[in-house]
C-alpha positions as CSV (number, residue, x, y, z in Angstrom):
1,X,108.4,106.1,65.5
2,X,111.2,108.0,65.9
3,X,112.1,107.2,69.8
4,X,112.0,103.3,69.6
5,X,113.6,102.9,72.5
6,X,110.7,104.0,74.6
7,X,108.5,101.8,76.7
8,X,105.7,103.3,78.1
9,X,104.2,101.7,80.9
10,X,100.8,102.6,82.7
11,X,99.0,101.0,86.1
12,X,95.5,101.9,87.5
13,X,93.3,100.0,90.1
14,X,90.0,100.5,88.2
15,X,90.8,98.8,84.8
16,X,86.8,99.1,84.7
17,X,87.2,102.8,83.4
18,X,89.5,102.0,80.8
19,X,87.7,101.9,77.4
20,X,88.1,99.8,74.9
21,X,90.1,102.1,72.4
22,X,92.7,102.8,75.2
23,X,92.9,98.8,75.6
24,X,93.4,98.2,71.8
25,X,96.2,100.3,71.8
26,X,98.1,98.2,74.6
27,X,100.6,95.6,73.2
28,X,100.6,93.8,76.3
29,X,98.5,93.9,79.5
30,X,99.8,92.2,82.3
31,X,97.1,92.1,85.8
32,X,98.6,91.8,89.0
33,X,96.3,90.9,92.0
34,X,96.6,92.2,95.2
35,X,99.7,90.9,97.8
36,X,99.7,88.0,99.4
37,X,100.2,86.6,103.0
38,X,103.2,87.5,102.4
39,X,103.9,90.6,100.6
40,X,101.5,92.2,102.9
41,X,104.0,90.9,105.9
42,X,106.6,92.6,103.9
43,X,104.9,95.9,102.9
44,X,103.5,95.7,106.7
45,X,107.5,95.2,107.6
46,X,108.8,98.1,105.7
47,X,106.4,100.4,106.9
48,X,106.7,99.9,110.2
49,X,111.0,99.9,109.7
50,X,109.6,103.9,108.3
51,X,107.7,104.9,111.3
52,X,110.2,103.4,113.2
53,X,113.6,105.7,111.8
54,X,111.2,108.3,113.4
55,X,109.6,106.7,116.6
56,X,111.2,103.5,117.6
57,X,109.4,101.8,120.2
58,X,107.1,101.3,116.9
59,X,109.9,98.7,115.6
60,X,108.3,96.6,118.7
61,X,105.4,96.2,116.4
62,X,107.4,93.9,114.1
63,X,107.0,90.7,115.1
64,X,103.3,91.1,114.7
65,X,103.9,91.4,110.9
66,X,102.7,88.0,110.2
67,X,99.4,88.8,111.8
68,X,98.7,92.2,110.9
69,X,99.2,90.6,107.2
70,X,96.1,88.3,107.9
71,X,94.3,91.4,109.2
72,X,94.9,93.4,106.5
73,X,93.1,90.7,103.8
74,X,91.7,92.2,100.4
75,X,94.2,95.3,100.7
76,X,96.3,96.9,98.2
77,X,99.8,97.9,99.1
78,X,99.0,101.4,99.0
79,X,95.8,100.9,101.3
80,X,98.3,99.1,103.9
81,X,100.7,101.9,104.1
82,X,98.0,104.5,104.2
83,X,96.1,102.5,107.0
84,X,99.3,102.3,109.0
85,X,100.0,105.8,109.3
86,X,96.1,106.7,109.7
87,X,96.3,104.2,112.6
88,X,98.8,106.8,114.0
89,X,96.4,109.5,114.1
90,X,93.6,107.3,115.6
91,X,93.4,108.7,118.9
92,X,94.5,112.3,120.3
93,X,97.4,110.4,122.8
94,X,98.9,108.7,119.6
95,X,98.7,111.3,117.2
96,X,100.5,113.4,119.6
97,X,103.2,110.8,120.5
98,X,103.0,107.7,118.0
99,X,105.3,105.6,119.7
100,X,102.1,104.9,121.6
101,X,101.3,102.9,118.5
102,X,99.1,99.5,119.0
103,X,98.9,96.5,116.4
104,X,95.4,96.9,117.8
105,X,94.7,100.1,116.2
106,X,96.1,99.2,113.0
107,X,93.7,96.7,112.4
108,X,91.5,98.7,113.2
109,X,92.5,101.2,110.5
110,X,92.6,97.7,107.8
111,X,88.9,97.4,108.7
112,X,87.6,101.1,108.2
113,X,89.6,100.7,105.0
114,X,87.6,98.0,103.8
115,X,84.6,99.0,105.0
């Protein structure tokens, strides 16, 4: 009562857990769904644009945003990024060098994370 100029704001992925005294408490509970087409393109974008400050040729990956995106289906944000940089430790050759990079084993790294 004495701070009312604090908002407190809390996320988790498994509302499931949450019981109903912790959800009683909450003045307002906004859900967000997973990305879109779209966002995924972006997050997709912007991680790429990350591996790439360190290993360029992986910025030739970009224009295969669009269809990574539909790959990557049913992900989270989080998921996407993680899968992206597992992707880089697929194989020995691109762990070693990951400018060796393929969109090929990215989505291949979307669909282990779904599995």
């Amino acid at each position: 009562r004495e701070h009312r100029n604090v908002l407190l704001i809390a996320t988790t992925n498994f509302p499931e857990a949450l019981d109903d005294a912790v959800i009683s408490r909450a003045d307002h509970i906004e859900r967000i769904g997973l990305p879109g087409a779209e966002a995924r393109r972006e997050i997709i974008e912007d991680t790429l644009a990350a591996v790439a400050s360190a290993w360029p040729k992986a910025r030739q990956l970009a224009p295969q945003a669009g269809r990574l995106a539909q790959a990557a289906d049913g992900l989270d944000g989080r998921s996407l990024r993680k899968a992206i940089f597992s992707a880089m430790a697929a194989d020995v050759e691109t762990a070693k060098d990951p400018n060796r990079l393929t969109a090929s084993q990215i989505e291949a790294a979307f669909r282990h994370v779904r599995k």
